[in-house]
PAMI-769612 format. One record per residue (C-alpha): x, y, z; residue in one letter. Coordinates in steps of 0.25 Angstrom, whole numbers, plus 2048, in hexadecimal, padded with zeros to 3 digits. Layout:
<atoms>
XYZA...
</atoms>
This chain:
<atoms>
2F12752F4X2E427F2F7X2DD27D2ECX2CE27F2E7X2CB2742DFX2D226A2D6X2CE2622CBX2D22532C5X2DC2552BCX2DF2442B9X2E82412ADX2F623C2A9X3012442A2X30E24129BX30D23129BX3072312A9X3142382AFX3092432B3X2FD2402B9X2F324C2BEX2E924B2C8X2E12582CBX2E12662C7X2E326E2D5X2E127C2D6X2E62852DFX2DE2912E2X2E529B2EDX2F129C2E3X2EA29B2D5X2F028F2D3X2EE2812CAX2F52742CAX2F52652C3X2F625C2CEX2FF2512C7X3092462CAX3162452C1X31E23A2BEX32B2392BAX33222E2B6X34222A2B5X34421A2B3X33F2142BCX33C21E2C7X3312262C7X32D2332CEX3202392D3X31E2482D3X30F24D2D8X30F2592D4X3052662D2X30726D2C4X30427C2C3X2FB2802B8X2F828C2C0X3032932C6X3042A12C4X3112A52CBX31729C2C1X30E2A12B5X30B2922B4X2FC2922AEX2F72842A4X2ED28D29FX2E7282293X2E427629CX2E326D290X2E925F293X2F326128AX2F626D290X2FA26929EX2FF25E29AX30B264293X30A26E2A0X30A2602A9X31725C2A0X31E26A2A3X31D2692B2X32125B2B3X33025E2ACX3312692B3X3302622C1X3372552BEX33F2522C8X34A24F2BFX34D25F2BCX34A2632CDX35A2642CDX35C26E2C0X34F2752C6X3552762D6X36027C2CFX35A2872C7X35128B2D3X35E28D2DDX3652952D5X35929E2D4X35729C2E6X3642A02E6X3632AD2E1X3542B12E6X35B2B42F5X34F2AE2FAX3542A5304X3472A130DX33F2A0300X3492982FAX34B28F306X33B28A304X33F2882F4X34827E2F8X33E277300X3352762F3X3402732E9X3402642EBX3322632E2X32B25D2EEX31E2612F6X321268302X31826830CX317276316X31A271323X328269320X32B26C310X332278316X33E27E31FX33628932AX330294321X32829F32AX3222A031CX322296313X31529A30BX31D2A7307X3292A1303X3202962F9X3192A42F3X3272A92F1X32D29E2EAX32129D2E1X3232AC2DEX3302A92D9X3292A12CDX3292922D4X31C28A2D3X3172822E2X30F27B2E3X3062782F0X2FD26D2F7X2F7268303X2FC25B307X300251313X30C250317X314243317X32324A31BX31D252327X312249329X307254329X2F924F32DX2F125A325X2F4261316X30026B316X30427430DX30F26D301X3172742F7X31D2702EBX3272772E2X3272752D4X3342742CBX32D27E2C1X33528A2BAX3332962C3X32B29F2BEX32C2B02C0X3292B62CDX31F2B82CFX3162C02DDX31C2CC2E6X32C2C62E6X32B2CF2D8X32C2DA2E1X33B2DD2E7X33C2E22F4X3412F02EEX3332F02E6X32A2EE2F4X3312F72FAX32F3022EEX3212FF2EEX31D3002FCX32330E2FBX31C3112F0X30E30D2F7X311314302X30F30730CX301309308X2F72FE30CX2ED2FD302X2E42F3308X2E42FB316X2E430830EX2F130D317X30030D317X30830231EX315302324X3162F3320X3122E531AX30D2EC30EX3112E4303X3112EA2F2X3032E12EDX3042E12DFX2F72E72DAX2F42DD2CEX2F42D02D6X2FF2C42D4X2F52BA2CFX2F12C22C2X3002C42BFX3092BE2B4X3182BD2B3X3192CB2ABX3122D12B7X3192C92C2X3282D12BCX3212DE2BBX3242E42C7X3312EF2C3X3392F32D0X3393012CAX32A3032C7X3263102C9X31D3152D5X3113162CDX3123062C8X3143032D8X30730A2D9X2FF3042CFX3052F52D1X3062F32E1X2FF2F72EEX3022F32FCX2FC2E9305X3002E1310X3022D230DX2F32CD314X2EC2D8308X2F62D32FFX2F22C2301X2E42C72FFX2E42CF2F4X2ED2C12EEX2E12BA2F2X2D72C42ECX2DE2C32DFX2DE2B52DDX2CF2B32DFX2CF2BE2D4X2D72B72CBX2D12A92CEX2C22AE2CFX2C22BB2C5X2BC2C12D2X2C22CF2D6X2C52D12E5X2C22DD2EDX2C92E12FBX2C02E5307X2B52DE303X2B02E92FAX2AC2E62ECX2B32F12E3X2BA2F32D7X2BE3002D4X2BF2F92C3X2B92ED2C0X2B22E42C8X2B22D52CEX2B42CE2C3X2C22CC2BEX2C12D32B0X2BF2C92A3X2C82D129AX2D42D12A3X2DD2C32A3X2DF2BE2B1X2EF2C02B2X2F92C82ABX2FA2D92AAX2ED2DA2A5X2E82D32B1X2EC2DE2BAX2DF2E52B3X2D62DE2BAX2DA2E02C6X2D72EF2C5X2CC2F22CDX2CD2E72D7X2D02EF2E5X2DB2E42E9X2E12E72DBX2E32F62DFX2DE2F92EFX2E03082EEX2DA30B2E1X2CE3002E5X2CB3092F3X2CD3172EBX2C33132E1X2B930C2ECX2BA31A2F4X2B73222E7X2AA3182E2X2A631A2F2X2A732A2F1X2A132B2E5X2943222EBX29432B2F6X2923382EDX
</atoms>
């Protein structure tokens, strides 16, 4: 796992049967995990999960916001019923009845992959995938938590790190990211935008895609189910622009150093804000609908309102 930092997180839980050893944070995806080890026990047998336990996860709204020991520990508890191995059965057959109905075969093809609750790594975990990295994204935006490590090898015999995957038999959360937009809804929202380009201030024929203007990392499940299919023109307006998918991973990027830093971003290099300034407000919360507030202002937040009033500021400096 990429990660900036991690810190000792050495205790025993639940008898022994869970035994933590660091906290591990993973910055790129705002992500925080307990690195643990369950045990479970039947008779005389005894199984060993290792394991990383999200206590930040915000595609699956999972956040331990009191990091009191009592806390986590009945968090700790939680996840290690839920991904017992004794209920992977009832689990597998909750999630193929939902597979079945998603018609989305390839996806599904790399859930099966995952589904037997062990650590896949990259280069032989899964079937040829001309992108695999997309199809992980996918399932997580269907509300399932992975979770990711760097690691050797033993099955393929790697003699460097690769990337490993692990799926979690956690509840599926909502959807969560742009599969809440139906293809009917794209299509109805590049007309509206006229294939307009707001980075490169022109109109495309193509590969534009609809960016949400208030940015995924700030969202909550009410927002995330907030996108009607008969929303009028001028909601299109004031919720999407249009920018190829490069633009669209940067302003991604761009917004999670906000939300980690409380330092706003600003395209082009130019330092502007047309409301507000730098610094992520201290009256407005960090997620949620009243998040969206301090966003405004910011150019990635709205790119042709930002170059109108930066035109306009310019003018008036001229007169």
């Amino acid at each position: 796992m990429a990660t900036d930092e991690s810190s000792k997180y050495e205790k025993d839980f639940f008898g022994g049967l869970i035994k933590t050893r660091r906290i591990v944070n993973h910055s790129k995806a705002s992500e925080k995990f307990i690195e643990a080890t369950f045990v479970y026990q039947d008779g005389q047998k005894e199984t060993k999960m290792d394991i990383l336990v999200p206590i930040e996860y915000r595609r699956a709204d999972m956040t331990v916001k009191d990091m009191s020991e009592q806390t986590i520990e009945a968090h700790l508890r939680r996840i290690y019923e839920t991904v017992n191995p004794e209920r992977h059965d009832e689990w597998l057959s909750e999630e193929k009845t939902y597979w079945a109905a998603s018609k989305a075969s390839v996806t599904e093809g790399v859930f099966k992959s995952l589904a037997d609750n062990e650590w896949k790594c990259t280069k032989c975990g899964f079937q040829q995938n001309s992108n695999l990295a997309r199809r992980i994204q996918d399932i997580k935006d269907r509300g399932y938590v992975i979770v990711t490590k760097m690691d050797i090898c033993s099955r393929c015999n790697s003699k460097k790190k690769l990337t490993h995957y692990k799926l979690l038999q956690i509840e599926r959360g909502s959807k969560t990211g742009y599969e809440t937009i139906s293809k009917e809804l794209k299509e109805r929202i590049l007309r509206v935008l006229r294939n307009f380009d707001v980075f490169e201030n022109g109109i495309r024929s193509n590969s534009l895609l609809p960016d949400h203007k208030f940015p995924e990392i700030r969202w909550t499940e009410e927002y995330a189910r907030d996108n009607d299919p008969d929303m009028t023109e001028d909601e299109i307006r004031n919720k999407f622009q249009l920018l190829d998918n490069k633009r669209n991973e940067q302003k991604r990027e761009v917004c999670r150093r906000c939300f980690q830093t409380g330092k706003r971003g600003y395209p082009y290099g130019i330092k502007y804000y047309y409301e507000g300034s730098e610094d992520w407000p201290d009256n407005i919360p960090k997620k949620g609908k009243e998040a969206e507030k301090g966003c405004v202002g910011c150019g990635w937040y709205d790119l042709a309102k930002w170059r109108d009033a930066l035109n306009e500021t310019i003018l008036e400096l001229e007169d």
